[in-house]
KEMAR-67008 format. One record per residue: z, x, y of N, C-alpha, C in turn; residue number from 0. Coordinates in nm, 4 decimals. Atoms other than C-alpha are relative to their C-alpha. Layout:
nup_neast_nnorth_caup_caeast_canorth_cup_ceast_cnorth_resi
Z_X_Y_Z_X_Y_Z_X_Y_NUM $
...
//
This chain:
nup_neast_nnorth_caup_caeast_canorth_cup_ceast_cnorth_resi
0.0000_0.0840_-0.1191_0.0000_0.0000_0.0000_0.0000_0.0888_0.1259_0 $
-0.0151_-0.0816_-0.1139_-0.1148_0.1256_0.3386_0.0880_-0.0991_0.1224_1 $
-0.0536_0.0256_-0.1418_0.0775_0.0843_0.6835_-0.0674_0.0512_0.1035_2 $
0.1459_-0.0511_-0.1084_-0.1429_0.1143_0.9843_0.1609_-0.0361_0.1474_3 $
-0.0619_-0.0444_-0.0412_0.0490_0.2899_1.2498_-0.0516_-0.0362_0.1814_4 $
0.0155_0.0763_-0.0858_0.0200_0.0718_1.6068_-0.1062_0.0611_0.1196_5 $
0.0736_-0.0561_-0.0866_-0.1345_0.3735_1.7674_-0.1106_0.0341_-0.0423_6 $
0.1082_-0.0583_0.0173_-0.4191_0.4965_1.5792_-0.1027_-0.1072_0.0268_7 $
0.0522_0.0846_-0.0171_-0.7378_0.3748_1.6761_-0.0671_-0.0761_-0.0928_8 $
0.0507_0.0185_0.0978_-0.9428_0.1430_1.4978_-0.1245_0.0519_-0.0677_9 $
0.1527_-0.0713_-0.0072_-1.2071_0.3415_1.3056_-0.1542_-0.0807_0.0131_10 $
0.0735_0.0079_0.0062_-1.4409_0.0494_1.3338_-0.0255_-0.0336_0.1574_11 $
0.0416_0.0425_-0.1635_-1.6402_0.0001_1.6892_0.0454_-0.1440_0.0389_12 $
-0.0128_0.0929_-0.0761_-1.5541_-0.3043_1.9378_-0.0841_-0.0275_0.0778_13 $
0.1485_-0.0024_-0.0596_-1.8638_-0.4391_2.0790_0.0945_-0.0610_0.1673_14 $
-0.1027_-0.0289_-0.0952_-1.7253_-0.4095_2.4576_0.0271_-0.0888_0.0838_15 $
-0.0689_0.1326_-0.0588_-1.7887_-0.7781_2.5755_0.0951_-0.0655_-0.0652_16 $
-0.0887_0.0986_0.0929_-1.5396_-0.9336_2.3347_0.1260_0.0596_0.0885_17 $
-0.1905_-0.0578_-0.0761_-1.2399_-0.7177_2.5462_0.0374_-0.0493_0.0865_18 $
-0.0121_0.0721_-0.1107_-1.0659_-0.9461_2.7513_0.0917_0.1399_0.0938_19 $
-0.0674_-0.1037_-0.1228_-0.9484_-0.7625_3.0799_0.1492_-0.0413_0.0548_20 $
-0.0992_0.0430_-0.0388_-0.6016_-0.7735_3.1989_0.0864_-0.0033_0.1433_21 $
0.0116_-0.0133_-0.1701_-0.7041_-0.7024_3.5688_-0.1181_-0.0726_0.0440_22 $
0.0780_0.0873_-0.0659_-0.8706_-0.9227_3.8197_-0.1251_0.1143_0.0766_23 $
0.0587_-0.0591_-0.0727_-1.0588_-0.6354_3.9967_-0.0116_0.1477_-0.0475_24 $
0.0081_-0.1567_-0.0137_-1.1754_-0.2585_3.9959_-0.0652_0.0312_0.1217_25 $
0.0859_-0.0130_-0.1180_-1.3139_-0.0531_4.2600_-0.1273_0.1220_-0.0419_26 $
0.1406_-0.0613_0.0256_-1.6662_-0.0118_4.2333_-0.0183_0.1109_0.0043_27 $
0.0520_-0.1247_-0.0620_-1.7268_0.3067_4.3876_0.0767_0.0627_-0.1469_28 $
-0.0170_-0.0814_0.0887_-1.5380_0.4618_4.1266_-0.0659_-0.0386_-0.1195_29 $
0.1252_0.0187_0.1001_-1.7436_0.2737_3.8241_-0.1121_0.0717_0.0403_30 $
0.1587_-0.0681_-0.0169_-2.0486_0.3999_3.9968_0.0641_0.1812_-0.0036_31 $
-0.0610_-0.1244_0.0363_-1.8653_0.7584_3.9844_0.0053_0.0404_-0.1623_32 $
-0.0331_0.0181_0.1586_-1.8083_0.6900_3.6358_-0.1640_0.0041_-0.1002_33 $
0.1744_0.0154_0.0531_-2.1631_0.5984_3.5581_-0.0883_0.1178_0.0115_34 $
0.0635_-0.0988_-0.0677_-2.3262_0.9020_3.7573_0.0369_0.1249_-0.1294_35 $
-0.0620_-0.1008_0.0741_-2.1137_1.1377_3.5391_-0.0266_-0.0164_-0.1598_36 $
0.0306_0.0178_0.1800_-2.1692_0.9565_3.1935_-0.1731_0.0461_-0.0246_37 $
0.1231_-0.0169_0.0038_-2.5484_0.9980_3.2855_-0.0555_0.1835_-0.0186_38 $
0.0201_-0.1637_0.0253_-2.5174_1.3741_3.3313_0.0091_0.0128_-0.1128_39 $
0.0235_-0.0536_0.1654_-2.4568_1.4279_2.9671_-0.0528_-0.0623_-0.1001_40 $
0.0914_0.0450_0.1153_-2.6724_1.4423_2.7052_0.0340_-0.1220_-0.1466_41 $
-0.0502_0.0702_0.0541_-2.6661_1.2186_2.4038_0.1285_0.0200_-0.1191_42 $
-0.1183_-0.0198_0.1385_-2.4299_1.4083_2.1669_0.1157_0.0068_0.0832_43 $
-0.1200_0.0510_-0.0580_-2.1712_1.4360_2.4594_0.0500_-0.0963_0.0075_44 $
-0.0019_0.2063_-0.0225_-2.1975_1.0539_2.5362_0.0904_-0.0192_-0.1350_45 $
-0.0643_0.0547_0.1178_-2.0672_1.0335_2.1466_0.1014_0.0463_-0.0013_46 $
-0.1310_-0.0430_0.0748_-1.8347_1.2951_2.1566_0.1716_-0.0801_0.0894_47 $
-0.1360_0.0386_-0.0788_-1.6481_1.1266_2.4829_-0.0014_-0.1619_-0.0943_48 $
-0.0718_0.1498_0.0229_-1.6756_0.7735_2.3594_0.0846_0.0321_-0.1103_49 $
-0.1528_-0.0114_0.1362_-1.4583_0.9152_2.0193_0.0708_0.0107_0.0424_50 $
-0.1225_-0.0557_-0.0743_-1.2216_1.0923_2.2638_0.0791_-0.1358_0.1030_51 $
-0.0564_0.0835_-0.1169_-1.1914_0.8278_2.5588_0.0153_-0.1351_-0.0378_52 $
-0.0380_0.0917_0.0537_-1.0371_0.5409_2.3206_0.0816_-0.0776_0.1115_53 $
-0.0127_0.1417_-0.0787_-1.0037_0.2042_2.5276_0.1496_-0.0516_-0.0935_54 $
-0.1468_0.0946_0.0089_-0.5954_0.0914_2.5092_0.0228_-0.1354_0.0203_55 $
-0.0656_0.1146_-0.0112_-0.5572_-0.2716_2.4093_0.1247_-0.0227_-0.0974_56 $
-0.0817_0.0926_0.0659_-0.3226_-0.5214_2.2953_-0.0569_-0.0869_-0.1186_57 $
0.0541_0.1029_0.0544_-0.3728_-0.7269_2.0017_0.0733_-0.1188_0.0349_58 $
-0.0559_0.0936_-0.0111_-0.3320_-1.0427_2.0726_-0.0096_-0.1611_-0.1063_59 $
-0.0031_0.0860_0.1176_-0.2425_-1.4178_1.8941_-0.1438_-0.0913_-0.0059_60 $
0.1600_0.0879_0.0227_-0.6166_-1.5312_1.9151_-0.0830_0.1375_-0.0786_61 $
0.1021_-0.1292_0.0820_-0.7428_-1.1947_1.7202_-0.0973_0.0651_0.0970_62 $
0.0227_-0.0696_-0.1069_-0.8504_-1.0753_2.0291_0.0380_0.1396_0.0780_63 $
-0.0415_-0.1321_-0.0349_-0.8429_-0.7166_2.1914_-0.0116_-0.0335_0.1640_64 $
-0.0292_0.0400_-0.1433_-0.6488_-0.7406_2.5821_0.0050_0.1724_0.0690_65 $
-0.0377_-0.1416_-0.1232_-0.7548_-0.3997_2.7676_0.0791_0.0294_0.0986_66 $
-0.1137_0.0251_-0.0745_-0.4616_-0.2749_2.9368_-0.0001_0.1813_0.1010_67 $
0.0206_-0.0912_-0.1006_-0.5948_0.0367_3.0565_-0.1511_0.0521_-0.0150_68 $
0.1082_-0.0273_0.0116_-0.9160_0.2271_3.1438_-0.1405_-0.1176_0.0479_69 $
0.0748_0.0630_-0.0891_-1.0630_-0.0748_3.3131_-0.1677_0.0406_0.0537_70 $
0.1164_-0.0935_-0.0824_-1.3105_0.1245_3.5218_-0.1099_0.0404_-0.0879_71 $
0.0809_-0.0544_0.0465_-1.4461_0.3320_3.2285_-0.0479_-0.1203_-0.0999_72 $
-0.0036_0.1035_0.0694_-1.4705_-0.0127_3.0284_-0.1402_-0.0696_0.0640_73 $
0.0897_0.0570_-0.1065_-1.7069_-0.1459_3.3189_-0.1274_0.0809_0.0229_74 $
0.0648_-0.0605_0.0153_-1.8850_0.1512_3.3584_-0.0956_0.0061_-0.1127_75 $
0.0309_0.0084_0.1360_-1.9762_0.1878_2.9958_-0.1079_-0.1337_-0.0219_76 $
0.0545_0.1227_0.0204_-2.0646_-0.1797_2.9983_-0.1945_0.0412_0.0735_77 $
0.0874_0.0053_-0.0875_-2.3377_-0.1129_3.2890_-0.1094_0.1060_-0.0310_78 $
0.1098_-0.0755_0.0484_-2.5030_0.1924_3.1435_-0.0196_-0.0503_-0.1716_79 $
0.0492_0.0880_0.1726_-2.5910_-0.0438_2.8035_0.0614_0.0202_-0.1330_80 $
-0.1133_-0.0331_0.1275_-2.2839_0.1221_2.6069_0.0100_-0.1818_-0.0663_81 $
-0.0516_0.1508_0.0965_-2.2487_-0.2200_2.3358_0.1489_0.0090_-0.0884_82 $
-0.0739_0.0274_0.0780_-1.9803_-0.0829_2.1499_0.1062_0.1506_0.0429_83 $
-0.1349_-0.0699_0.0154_-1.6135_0.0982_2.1727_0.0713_0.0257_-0.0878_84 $
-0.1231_-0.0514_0.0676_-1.3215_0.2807_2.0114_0.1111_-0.0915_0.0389_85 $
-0.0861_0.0582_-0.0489_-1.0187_0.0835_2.0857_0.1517_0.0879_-0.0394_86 $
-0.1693_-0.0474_0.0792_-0.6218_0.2418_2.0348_0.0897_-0.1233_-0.0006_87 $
-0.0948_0.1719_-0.0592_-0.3927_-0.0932_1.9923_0.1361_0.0559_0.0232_88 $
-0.1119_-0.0558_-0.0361_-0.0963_-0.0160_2.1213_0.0821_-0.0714_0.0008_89 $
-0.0977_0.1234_0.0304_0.0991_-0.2921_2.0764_-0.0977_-0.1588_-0.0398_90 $
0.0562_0.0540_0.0581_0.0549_-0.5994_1.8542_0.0589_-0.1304_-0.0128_91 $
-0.0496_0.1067_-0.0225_0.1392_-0.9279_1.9741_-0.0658_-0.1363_-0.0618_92 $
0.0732_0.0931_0.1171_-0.0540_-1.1628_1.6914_0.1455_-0.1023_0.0080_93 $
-0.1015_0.0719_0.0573_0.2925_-1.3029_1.6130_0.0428_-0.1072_0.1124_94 $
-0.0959_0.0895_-0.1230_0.3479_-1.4522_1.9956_-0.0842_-0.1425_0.0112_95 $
0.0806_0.1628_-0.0301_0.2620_-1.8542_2.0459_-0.0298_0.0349_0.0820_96 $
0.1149_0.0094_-0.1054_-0.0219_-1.8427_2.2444_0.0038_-0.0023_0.1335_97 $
-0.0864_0.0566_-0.1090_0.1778_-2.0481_2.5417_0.0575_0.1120_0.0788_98 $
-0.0963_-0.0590_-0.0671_0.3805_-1.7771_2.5639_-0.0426_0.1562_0.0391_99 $
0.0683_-0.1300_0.0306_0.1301_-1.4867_2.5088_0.0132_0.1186_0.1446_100 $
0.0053_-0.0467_-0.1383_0.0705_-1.3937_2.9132_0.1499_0.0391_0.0488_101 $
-0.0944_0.0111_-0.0741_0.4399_-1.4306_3.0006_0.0617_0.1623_-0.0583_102 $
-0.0328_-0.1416_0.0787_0.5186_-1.1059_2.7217_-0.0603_0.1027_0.0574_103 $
0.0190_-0.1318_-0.0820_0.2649_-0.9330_2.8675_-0.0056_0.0144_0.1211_104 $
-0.0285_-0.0434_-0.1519_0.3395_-0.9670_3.2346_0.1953_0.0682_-0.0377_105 $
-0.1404_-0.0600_0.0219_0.7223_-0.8915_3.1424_-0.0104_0.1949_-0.0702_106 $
0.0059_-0.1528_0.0267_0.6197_-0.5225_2.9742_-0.0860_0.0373_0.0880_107 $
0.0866_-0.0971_-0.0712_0.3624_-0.5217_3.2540_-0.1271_0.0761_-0.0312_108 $
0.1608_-0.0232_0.0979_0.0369_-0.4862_3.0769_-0.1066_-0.1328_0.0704_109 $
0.0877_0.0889_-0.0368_-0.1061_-0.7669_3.2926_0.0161_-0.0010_0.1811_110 $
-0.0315_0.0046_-0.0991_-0.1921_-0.7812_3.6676_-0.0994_-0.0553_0.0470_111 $
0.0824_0.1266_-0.0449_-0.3256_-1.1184_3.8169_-0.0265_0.0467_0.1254_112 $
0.0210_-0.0302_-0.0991_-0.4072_-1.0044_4.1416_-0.1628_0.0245_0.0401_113 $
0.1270_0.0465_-0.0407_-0.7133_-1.1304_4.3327_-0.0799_0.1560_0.1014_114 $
0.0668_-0.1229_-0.1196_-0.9431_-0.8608_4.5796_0.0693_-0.0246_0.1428_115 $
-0.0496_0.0062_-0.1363_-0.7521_-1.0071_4.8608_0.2416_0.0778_-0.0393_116 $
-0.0934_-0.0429_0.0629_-0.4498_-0.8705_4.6583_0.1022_-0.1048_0.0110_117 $
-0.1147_0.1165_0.0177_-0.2791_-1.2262_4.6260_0.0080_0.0215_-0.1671_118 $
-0.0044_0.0207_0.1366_-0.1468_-1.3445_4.2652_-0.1006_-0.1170_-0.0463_119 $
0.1208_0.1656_0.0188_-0.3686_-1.5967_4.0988_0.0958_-0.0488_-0.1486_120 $
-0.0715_0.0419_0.0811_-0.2711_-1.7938_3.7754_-0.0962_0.0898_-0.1443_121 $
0.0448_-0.0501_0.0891_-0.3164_-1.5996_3.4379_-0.1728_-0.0583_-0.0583_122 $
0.1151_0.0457_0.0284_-0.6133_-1.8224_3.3622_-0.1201_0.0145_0.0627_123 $
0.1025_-0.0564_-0.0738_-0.8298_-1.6983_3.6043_-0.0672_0.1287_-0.0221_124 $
0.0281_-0.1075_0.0688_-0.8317_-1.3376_3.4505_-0.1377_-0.0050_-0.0407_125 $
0.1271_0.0062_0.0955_-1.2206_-1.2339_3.3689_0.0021_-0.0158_-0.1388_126 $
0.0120_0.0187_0.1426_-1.3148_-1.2986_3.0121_-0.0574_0.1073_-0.0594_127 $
0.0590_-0.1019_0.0547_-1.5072_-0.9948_2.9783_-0.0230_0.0803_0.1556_128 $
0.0853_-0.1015_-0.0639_-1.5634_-0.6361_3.1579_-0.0948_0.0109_0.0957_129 $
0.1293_0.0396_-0.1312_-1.8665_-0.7798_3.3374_0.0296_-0.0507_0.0905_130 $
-0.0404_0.0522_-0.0634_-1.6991_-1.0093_3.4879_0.1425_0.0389_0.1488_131 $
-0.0529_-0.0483_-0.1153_-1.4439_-0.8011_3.7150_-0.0742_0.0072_0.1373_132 $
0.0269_0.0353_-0.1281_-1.4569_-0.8082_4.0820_0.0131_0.1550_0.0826_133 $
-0.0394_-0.0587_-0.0897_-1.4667_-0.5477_4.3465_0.1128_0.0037_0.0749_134 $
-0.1309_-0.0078_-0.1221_-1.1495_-0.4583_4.5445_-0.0501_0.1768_0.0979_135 $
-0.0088_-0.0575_-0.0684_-1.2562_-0.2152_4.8027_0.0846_0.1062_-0.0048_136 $
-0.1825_-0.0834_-0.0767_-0.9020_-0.0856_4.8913_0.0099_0.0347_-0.1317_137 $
0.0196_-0.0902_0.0717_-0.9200_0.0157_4.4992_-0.0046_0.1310_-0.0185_138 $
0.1021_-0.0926_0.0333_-1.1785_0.2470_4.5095_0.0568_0.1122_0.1196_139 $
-0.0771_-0.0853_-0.1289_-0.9519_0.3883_4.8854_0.1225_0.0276_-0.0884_140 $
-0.0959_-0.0791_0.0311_-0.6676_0.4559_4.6892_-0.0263_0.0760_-0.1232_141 $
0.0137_-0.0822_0.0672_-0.8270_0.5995_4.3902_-0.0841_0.1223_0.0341_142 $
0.0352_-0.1255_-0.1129_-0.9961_0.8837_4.6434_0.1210_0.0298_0.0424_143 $
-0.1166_-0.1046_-0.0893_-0.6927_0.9269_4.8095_0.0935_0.0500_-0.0964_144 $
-0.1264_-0.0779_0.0529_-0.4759_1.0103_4.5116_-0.1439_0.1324_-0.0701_145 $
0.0552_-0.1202_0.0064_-0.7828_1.2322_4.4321_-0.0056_0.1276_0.0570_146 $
-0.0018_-0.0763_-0.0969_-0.7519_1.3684_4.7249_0.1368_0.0780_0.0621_147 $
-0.1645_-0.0164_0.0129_-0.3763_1.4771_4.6895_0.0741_-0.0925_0.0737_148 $
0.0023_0.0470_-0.1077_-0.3118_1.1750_4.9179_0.1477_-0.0927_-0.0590_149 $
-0.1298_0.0426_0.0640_-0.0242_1.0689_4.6453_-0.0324_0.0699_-0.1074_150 $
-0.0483_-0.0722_0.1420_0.0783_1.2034_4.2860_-0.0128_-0.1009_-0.1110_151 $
0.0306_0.0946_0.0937_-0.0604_1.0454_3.9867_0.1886_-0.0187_-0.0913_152 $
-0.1517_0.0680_0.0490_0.2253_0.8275_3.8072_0.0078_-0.0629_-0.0692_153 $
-0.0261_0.0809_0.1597_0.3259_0.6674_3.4857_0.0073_-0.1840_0.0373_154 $
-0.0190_0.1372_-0.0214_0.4171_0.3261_3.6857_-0.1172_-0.0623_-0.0234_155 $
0.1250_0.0798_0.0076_0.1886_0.0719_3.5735_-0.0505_-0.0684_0.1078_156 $
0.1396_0.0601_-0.0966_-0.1300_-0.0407_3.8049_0.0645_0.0661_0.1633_157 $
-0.0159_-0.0903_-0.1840_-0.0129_0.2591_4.0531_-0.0695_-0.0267_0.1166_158 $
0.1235_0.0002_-0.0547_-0.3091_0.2435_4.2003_-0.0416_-0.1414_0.0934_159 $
-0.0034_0.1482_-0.0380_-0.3356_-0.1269_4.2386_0.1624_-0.0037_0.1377_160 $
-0.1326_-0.0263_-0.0919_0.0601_-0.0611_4.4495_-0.0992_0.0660_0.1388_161 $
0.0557_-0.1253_-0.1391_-0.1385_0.1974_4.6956_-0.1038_-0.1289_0.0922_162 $
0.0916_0.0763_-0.0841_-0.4083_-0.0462_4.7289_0.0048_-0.1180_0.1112_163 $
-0.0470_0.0966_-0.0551_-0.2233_-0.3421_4.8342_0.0526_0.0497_0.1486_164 $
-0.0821_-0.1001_-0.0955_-0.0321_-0.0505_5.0833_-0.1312_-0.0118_0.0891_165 $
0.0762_-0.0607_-0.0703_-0.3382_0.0761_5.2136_-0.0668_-0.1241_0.0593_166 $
0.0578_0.1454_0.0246_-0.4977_-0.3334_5.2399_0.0990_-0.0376_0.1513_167 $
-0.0722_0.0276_-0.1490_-0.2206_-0.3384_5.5638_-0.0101_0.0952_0.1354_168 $
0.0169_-0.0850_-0.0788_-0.3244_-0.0177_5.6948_-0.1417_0.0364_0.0686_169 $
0.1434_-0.0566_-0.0143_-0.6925_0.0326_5.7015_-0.0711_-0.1582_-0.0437_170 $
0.0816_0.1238_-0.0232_-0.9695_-0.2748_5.8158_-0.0654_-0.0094_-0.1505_171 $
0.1251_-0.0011_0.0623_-1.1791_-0.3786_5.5221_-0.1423_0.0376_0.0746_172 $
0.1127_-0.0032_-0.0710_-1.4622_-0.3637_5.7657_-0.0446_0.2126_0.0106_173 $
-0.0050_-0.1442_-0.0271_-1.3616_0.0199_5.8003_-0.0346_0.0618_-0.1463_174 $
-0.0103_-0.0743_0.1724_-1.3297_0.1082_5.3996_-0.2044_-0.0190_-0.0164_175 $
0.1519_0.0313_-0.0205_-1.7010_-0.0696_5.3912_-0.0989_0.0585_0.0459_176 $
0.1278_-0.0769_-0.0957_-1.8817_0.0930_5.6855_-0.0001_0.1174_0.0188_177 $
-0.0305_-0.1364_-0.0643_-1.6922_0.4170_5.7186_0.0724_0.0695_-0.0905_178 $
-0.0998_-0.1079_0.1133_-1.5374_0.5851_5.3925_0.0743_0.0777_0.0225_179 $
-0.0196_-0.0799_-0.0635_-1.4890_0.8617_5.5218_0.1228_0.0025_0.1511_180 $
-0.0745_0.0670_-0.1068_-1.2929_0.6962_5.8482_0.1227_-0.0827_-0.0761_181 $
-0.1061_0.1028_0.0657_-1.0852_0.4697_5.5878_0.0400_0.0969_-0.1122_182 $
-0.0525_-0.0607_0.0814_-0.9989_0.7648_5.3746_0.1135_0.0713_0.1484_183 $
-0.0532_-0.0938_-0.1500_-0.8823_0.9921_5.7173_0.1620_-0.0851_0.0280_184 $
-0.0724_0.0655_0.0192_-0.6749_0.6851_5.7716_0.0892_-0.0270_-0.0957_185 $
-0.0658_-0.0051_0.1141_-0.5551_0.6041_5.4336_0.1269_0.1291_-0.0141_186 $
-0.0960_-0.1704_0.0891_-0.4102_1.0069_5.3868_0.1331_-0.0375_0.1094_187 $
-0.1005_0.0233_-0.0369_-0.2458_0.9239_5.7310_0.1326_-0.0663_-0.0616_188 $
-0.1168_0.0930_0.0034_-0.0150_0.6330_5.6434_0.0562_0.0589_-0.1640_189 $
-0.1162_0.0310_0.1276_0.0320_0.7377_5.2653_0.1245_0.1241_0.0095_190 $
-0.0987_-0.0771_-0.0161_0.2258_1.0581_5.4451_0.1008_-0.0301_0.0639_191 $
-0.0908_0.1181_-0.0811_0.4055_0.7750_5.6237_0.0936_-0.0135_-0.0636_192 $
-0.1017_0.0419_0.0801_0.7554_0.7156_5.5800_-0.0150_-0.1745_-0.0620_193 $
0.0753_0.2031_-0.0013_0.5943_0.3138_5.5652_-0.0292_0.0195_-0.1561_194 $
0.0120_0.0271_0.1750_0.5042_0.4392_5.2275_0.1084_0.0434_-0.1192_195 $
-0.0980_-0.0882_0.1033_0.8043_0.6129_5.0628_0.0485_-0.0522_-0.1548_196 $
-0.0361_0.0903_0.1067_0.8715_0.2958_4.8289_-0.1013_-0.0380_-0.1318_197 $
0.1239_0.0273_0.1031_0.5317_0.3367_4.6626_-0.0103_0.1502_-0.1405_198 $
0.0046_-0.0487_0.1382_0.5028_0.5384_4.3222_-0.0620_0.1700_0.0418_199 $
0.1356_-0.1274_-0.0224_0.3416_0.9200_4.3360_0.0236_0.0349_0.1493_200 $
-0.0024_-0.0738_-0.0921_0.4751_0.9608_4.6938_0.0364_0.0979_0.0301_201 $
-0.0804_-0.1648_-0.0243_0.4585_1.3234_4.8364_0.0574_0.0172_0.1331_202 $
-0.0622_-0.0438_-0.1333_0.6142_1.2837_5.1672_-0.0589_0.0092_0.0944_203 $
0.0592_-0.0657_-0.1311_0.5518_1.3740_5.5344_-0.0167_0.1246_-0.0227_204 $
0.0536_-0.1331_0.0185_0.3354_1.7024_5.5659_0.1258_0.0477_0.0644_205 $
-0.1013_-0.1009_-0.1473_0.5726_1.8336_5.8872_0.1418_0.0506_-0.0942_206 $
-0.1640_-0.0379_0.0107_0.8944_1.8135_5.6444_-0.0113_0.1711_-0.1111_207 $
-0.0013_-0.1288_0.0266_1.0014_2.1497_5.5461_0.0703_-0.0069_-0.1572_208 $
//
């Protein structure tokens, strides 16, 4: 009798629309980053990352796989005609009534309803598939700025999504849109702001000694 151990992945592929998403949004600019880079390498790289860069879901009580991270490269993948994934399950919630399925995984935090205007919405609104995610702008500004040492990558779940909402009070949409470059400049300001100290990955004011 075998025991199958919650983390390994599954050795057979996941064709990559069936993965429900457990975020309302990504930010484009970095899919198209994502895409640009999968295109640079040839076809035996392409195989060797999709073995390596195993897609983290949940199983859930409809026999369904709930992506809980990797979003971005999930989307990406989708858009350059990738059909099929690795998955790692990382936890295996088959056993939860259905009803109650969303409420488990917002309580460990594996789910984040949050619209492009960064309100909450109701679990049922969640895309159904990869394709279906939305643009958030202010995303794609805080995943440059922690590129850009502009915070410290961090274990807290949907860091990133925290910065964005931050940065979503600091910097115009109209500015992130027309002026990248102008809404990053901005962005680095405020995240050395004491305004941000309560957010995840913060490194402080430059001036302090």
């Amino acid at each position: 009798m075998t025991t199958t151990n919650a983390r390994e992945p599954r050795v057979h592929p996941v064709p990559i629309l069936s993965l429900r998403p457990t975020q309302m949004t990504v930010g484009m600019r970095e899919v198209k980053e994502k895409r640009k880079r999968w295109r640079e390498h040839d076809k035996k790289k392409q195989a060797d990352l999709l073995g390596k860069h195993m897609i983290p879901v949940v199983y859930g009580p409809d026999a369904r796989y709930y992506v809980i991270d990797h979003h971005h490269l999930g989307r990406a993948l989708h858009d350059e005609g990738v059909k099929e994934v690795l998955v790692t399950i990382v936890g295996d919630l088959r056993m939860v009534e259905r009803e109650a399925f969303w409420g488990v995984m917002d309580n460990k935090r594996w789910v984040y309803p949050y619209d492009a205007k960064g309100e909450r919405r109701q679990f049922r609104d969640l895309p159904k598939s990869v394709a279906d995610l939305k643009d958030d702008p202010f995303r794609s500004l805080a995943g440059e700025l922690r590129r850009l040492g502009g915070f410290a990558k961090d274990t807290t779940p949907f860091s990133e999504f925290l910065w964005a909402d931050f940065l979503r009070r600091k910097v115009s949409r109209k500015t992130v849109e027309a002026d990248f470059d102008k809404a990053i400049e901005k962005a680095m300001s405020a995240a050395k702001s004491k305004d941000a100290i309560y957010l995840p990955g913060w490194c402080g004011p430059e001036d302090d000694d």
